[in-house]
Predicted model as a PDB file, atoms N, CA, C, CB and O in Angstrom, pLDDT in the B-factor column:
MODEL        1                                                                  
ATOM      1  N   UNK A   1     100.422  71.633  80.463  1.00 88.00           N  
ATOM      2  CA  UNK A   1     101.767  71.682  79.935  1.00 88.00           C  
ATOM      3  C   UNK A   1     101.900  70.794  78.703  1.00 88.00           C  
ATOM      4  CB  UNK A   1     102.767  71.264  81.001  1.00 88.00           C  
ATOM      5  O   UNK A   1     102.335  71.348  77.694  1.00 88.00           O  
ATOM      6  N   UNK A   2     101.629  69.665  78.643  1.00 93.00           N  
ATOM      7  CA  UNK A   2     101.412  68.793  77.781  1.00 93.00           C  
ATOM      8  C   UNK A   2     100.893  69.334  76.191  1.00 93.00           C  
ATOM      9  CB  UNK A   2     100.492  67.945  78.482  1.00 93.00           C  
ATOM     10  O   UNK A   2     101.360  69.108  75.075  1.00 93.00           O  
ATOM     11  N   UNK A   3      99.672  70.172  76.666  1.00 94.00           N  
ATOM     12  CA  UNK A   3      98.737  70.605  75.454  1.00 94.00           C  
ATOM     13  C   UNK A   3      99.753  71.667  74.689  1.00 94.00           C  
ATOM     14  CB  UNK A   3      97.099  71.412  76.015  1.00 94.00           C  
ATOM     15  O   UNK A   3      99.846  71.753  73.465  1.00 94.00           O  
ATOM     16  N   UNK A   4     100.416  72.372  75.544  1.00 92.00           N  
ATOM     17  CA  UNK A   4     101.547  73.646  74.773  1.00 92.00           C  
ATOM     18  C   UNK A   4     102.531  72.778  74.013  1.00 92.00           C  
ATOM     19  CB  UNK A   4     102.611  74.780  76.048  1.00 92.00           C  
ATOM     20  O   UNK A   4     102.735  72.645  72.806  1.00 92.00           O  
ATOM     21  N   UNK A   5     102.937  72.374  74.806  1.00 92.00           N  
ATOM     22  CA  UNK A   5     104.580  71.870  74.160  1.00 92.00           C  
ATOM     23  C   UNK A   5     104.171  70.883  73.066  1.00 92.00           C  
ATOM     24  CB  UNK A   5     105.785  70.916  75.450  1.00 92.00           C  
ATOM     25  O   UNK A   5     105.039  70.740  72.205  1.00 92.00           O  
ATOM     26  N   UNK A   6     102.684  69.931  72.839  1.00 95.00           N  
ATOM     27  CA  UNK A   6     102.640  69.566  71.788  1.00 95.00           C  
ATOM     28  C   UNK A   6     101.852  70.197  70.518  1.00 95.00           C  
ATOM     29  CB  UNK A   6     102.385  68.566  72.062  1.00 95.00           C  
ATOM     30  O   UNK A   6     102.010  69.708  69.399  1.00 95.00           O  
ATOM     31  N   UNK A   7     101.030  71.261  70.732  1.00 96.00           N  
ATOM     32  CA  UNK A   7     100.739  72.713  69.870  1.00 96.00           C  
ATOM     33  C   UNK A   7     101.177  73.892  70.074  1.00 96.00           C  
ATOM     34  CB  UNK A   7      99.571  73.086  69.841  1.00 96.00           C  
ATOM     35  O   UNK A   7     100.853  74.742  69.245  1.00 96.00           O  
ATOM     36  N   UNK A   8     101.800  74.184  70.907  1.00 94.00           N  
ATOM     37  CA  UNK A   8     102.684  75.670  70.954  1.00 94.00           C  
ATOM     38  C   UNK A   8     101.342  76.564  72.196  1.00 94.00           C  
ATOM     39  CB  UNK A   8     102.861  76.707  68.686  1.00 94.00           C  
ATOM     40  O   UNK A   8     100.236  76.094  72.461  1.00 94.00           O  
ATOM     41  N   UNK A   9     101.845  77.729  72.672  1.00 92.00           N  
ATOM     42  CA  UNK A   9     100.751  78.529  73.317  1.00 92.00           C  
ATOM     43  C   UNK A   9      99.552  78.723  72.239  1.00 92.00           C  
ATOM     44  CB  UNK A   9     101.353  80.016  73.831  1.00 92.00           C  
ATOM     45  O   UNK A   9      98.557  78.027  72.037  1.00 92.00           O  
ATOM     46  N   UNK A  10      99.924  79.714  71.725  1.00 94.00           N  
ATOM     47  CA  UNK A  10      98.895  80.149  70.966  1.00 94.00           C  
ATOM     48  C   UNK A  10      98.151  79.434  70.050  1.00 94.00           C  
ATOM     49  CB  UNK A  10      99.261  81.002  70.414  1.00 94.00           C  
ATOM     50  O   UNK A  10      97.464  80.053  69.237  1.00 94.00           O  
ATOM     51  N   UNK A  11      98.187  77.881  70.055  1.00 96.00           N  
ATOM     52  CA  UNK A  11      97.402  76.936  69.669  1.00 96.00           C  
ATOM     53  C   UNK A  11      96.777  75.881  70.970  1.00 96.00           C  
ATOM     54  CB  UNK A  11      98.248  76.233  68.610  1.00 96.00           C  
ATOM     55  O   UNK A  11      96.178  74.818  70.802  1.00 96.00           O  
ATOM     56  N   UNK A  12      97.009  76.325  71.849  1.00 94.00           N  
ATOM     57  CA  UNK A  12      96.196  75.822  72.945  1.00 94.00           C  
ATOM     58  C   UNK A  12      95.209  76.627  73.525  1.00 94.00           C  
ATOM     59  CB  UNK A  12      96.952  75.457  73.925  1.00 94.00           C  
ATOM     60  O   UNK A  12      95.319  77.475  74.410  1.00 94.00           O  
ATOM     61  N   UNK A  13      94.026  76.164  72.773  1.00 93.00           N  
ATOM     62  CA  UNK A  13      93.150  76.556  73.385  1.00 93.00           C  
ATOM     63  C   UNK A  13      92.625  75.743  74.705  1.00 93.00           C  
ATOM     64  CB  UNK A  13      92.345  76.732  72.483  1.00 93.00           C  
ATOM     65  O   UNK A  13      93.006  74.696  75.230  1.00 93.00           O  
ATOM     66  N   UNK A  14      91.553  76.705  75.025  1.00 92.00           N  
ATOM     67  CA  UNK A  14      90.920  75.922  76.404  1.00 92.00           C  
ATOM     68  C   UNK A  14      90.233  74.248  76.234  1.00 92.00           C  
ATOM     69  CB  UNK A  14      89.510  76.996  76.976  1.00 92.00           C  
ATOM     70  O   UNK A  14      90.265  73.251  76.955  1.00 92.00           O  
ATOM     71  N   UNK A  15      89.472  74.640  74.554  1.00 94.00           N  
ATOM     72  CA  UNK A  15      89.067  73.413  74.762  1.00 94.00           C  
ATOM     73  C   UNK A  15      90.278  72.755  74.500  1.00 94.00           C  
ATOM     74  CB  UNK A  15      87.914  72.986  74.000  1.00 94.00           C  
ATOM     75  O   UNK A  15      90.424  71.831  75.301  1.00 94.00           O  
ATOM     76  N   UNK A  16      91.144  72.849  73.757  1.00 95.00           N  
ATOM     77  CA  UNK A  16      91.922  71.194  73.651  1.00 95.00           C  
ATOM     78  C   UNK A  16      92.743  70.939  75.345  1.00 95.00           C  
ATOM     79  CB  UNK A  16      93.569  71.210  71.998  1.00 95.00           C  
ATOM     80  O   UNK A  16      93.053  69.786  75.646  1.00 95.00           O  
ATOM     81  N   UNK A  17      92.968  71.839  76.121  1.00 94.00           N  
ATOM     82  CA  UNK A  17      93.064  72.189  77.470  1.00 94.00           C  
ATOM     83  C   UNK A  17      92.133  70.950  77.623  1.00 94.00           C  
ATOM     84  CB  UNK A  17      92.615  73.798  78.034  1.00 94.00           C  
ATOM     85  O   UNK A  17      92.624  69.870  77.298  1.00 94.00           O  
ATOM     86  N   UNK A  18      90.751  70.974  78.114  1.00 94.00           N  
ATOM     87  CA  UNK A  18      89.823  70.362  78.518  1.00 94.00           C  
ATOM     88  C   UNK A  18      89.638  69.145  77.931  1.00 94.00           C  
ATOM     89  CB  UNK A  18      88.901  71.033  78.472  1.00 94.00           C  
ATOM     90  O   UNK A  18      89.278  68.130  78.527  1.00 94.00           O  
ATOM     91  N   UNK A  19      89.870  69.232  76.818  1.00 95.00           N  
ATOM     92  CA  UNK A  19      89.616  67.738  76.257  1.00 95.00           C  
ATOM     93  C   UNK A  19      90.921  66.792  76.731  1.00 95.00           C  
ATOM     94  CB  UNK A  19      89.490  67.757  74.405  1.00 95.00           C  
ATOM     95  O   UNK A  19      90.726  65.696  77.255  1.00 95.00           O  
ATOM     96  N   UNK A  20      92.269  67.320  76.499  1.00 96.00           N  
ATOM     97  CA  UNK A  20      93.440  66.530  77.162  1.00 96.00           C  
ATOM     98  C   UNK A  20      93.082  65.944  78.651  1.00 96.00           C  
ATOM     99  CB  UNK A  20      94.759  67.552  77.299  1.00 96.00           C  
ATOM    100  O   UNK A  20      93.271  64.825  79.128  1.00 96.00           O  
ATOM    101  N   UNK A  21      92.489  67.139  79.205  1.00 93.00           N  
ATOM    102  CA  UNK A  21      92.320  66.634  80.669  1.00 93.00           C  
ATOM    103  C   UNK A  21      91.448  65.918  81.028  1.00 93.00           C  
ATOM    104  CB  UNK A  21      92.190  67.443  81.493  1.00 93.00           C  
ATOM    105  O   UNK A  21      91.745  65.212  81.992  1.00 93.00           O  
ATOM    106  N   UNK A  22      90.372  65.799  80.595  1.00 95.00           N  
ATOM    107  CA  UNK A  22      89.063  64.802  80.456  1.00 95.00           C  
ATOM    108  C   UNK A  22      87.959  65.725  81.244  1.00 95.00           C  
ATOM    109  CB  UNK A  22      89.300  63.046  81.296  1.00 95.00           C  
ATOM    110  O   UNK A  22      87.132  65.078  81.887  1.00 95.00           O  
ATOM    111  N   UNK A  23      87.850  67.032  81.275  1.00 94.00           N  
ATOM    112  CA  UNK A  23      87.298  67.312  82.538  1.00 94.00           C  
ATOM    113  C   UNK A  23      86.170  69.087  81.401  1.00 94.00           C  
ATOM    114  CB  UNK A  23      89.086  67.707  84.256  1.00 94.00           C  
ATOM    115  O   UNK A  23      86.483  69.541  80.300  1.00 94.00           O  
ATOM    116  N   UNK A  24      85.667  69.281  81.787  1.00 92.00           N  
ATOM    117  CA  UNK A  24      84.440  69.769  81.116  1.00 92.00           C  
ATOM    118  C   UNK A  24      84.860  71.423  81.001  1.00 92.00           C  
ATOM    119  CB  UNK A  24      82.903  69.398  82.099  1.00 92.00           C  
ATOM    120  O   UNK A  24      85.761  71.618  81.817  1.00 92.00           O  
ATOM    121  N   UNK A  25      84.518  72.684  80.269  1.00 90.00           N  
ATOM    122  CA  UNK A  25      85.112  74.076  80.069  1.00 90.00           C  
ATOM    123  C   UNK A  25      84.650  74.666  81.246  1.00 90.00           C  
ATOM    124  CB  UNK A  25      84.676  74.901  78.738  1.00 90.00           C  
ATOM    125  O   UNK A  25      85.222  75.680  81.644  1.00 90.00           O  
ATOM    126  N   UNK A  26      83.552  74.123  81.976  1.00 93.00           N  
ATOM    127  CA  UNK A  26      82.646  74.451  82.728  1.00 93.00           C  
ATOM    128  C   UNK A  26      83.756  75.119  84.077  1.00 93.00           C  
ATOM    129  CB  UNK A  26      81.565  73.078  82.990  1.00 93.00           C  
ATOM    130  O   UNK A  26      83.898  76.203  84.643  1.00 93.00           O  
ATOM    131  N   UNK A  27      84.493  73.504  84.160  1.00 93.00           N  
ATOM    132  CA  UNK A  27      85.508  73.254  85.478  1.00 93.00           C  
ATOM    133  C   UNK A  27      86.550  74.520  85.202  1.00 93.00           C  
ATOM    134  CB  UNK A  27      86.453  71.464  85.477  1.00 93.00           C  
ATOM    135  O   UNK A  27      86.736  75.454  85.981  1.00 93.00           O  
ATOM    136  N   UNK A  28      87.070  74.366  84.142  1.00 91.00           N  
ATOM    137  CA  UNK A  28      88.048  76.174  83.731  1.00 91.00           C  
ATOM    138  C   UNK A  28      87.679  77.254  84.114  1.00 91.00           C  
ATOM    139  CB  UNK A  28      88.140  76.746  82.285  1.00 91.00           C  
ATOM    140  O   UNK A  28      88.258  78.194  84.660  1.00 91.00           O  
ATOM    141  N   UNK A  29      86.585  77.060  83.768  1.00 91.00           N  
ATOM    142  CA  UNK A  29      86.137  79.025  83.546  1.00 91.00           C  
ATOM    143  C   UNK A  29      85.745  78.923  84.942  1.00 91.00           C  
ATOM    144  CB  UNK A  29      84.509  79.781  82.190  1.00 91.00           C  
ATOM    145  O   UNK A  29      85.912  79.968  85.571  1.00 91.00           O  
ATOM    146  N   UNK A  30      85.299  78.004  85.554  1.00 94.00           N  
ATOM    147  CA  UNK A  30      84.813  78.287  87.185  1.00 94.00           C  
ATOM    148  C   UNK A  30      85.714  78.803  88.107  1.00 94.00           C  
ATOM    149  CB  UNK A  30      84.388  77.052  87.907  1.00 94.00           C  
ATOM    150  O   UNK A  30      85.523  79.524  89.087  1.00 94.00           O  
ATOM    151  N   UNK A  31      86.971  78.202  87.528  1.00 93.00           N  
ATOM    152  CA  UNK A  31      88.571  78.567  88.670  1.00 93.00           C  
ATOM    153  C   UNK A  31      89.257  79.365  87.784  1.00 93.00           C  
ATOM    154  CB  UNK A  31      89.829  77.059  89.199  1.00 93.00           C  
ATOM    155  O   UNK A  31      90.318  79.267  88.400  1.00 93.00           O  
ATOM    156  N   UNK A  32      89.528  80.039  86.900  1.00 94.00           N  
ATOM    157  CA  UNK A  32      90.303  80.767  86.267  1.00 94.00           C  
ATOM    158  C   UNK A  32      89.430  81.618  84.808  1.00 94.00           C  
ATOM    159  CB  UNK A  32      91.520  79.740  85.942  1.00 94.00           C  
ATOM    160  O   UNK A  32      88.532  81.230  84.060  1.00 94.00           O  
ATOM    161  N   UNK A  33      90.179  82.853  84.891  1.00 94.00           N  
ATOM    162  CA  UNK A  33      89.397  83.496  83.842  1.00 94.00           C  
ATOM    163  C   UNK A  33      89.530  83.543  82.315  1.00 94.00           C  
ATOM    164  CB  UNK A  33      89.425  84.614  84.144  1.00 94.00           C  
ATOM    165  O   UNK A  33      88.866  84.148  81.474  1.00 94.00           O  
ATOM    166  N   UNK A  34      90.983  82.415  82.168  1.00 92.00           N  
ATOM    167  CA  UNK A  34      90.994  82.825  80.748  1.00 92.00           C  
ATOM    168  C   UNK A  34      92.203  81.481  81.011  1.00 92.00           C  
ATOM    169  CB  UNK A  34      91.395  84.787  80.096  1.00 92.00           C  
ATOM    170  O   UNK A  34      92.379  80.668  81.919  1.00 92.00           O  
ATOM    171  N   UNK A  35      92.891  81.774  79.671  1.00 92.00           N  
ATOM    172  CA  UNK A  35      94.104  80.877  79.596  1.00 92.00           C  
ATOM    173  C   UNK A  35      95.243  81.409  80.142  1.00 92.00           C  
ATOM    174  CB  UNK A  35      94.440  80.516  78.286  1.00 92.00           C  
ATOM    175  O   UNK A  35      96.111  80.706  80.660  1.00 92.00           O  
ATOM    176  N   UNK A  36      95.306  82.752  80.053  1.00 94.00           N  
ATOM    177  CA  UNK A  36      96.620  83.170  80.619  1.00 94.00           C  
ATOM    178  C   UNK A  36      96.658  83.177  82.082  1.00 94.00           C  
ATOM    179  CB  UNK A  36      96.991  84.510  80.153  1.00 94.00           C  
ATOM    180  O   UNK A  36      97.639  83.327  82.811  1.00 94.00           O  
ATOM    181  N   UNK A  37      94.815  82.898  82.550  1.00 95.00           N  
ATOM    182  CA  UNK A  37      95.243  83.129  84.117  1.00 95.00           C  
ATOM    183  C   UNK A  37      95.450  81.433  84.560  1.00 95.00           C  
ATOM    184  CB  UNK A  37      93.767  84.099  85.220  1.00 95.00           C  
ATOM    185  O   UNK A  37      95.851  81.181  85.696  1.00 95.00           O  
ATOM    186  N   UNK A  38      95.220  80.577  83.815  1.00 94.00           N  
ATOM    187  CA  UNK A  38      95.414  79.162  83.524  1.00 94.00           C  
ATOM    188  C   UNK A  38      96.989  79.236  83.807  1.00 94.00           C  
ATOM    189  CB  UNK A  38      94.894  78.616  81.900  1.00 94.00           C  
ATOM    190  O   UNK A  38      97.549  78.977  84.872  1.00 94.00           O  
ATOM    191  N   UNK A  39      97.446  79.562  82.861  1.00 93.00           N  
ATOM    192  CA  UNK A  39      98.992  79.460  82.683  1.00 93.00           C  
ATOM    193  C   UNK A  39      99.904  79.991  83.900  1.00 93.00           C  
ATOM    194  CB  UNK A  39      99.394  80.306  81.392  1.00 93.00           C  
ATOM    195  O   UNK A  39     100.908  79.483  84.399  1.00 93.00           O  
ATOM    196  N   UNK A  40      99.192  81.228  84.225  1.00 95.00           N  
ATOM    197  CA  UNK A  40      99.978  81.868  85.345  1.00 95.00           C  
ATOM    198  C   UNK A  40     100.058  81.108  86.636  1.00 95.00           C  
ATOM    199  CB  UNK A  40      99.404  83.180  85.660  1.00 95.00           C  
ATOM    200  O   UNK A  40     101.057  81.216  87.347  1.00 95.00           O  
ATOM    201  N   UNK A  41      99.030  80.334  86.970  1.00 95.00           N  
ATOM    202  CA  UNK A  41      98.908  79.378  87.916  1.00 95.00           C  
ATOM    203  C   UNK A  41      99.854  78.255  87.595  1.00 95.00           C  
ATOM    204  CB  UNK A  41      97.530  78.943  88.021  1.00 95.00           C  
ATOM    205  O   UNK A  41     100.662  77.684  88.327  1.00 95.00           O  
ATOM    206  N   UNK A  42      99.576  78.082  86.380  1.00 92.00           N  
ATOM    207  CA  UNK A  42     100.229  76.636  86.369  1.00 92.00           C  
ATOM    208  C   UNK A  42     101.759  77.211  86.319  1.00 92.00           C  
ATOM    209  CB  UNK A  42      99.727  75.495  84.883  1.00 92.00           C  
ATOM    210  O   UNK A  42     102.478  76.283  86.689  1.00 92.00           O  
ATOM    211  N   UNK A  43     102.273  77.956  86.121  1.00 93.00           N  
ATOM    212  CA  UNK A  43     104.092  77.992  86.617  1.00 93.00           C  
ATOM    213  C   UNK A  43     104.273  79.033  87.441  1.00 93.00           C  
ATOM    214  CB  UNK A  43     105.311  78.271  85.353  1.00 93.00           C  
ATOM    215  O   UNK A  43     105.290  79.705  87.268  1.00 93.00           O  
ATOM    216  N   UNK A  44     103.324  79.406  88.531  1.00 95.00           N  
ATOM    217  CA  UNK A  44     103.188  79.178  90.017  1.00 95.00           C  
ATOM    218  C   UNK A  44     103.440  77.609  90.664  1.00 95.00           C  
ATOM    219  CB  UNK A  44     101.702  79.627  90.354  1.00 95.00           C  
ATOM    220  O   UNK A  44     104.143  76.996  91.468  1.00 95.00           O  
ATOM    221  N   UNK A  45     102.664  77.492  89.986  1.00 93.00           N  
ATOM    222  CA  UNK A  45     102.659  75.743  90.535  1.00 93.00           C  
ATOM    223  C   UNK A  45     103.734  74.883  90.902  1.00 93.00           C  
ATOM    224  CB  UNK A  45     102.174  74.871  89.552  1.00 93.00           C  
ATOM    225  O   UNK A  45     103.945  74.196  91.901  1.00 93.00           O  
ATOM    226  N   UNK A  46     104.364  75.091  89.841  1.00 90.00           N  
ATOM    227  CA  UNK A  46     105.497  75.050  89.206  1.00 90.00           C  
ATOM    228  C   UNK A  46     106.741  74.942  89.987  1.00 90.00           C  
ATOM    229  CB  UNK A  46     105.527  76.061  88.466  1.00 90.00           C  
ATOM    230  O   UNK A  46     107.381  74.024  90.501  1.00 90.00           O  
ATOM    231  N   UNK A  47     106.910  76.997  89.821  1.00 91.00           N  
ATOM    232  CA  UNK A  47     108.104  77.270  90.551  1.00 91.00           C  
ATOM    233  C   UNK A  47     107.762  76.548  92.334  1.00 91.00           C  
ATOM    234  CB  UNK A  47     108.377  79.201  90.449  1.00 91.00           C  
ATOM    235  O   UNK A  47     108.591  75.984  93.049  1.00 91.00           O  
ATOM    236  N   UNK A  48     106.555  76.771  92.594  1.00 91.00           N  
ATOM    237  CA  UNK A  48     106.338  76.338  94.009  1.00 91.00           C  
ATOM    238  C   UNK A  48     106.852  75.064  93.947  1.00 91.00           C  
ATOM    239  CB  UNK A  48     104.870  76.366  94.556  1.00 91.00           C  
ATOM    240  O   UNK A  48     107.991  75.083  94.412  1.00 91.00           O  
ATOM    241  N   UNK A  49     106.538  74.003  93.596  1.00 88.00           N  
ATOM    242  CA  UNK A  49     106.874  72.587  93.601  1.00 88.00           C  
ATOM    243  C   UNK A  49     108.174  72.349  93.621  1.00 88.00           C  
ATOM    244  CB  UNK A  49     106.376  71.910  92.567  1.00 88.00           C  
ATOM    245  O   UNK A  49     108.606  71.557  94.458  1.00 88.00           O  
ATOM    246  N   UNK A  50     109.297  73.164  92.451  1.00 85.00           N  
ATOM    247  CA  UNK A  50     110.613  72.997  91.946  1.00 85.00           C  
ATOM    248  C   UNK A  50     111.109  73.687  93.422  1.00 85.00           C  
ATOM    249  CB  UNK A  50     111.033  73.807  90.284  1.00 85.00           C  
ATOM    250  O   UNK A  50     112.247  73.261  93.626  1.00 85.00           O  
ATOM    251  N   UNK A  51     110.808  74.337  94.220  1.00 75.00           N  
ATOM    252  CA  UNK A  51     111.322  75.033  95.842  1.00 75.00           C  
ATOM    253  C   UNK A  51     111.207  73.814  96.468  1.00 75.00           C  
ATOM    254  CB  UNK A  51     110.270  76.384  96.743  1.00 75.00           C  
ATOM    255  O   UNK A  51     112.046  73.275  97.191  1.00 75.00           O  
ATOM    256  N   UNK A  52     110.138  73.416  96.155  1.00 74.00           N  
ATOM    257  CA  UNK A  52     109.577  72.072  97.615  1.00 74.00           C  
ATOM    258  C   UNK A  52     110.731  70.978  97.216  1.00 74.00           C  
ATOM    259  CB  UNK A  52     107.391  71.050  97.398  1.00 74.00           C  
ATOM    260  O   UNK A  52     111.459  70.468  98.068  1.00 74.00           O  
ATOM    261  N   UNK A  53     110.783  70.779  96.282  1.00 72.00           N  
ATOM    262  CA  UNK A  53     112.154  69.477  96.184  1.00 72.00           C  
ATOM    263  C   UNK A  53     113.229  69.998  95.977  1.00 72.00           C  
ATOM    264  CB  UNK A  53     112.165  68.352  95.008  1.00 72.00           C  
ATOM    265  O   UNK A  53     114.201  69.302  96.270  1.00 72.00           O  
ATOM    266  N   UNK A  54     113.442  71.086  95.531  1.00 68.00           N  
ATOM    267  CA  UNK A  54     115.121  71.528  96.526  1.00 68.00           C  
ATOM    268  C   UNK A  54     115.384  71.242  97.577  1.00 68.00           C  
ATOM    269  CB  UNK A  54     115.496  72.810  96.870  1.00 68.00           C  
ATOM    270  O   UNK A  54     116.478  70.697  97.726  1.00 68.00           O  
ATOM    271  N   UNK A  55     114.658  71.432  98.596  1.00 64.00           N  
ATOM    272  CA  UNK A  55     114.730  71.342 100.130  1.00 64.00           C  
ATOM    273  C   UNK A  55     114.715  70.217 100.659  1.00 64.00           C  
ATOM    274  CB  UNK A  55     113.800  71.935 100.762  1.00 64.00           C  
ATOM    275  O   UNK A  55     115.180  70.003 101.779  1.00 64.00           O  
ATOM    276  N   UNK A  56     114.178  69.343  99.924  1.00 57.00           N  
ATOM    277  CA  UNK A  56     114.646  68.109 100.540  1.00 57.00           C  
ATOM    278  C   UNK A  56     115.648  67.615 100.656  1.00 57.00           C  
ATOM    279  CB  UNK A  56     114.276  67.347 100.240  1.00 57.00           C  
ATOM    280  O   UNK A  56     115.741  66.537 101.243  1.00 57.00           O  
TER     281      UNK A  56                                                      
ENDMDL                                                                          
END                                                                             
């Protein structure tokens, strides 16, 4: 989230993805196939989390 909102989508690539996170392209491409399936997870994530603290 970080990497978008301070270059926009379509300037986030994977590596600057990877380099923000400290963690290798290797670890990406192993769990997800691209950036958009990156993204789709991550606001899964998201909306899931924003449910979990409603309810409290």
């Amino acid at each position: 989230m970080e990497v978008i909102s301070e270059v926009g989508y379509g300037n986030a690539s994977l590596a600057k993805i990877v380099k923000h996170a400290g963690i290798s392209k290797g670890v990406i491409s192993y769990h997800f196939e691209g950036k958009d399936d990156l993204m789709t997870q991550l606001v899964i994530q998201l909306y899931v989390s924003g449910r979990s603290s409603r309810r409290r």
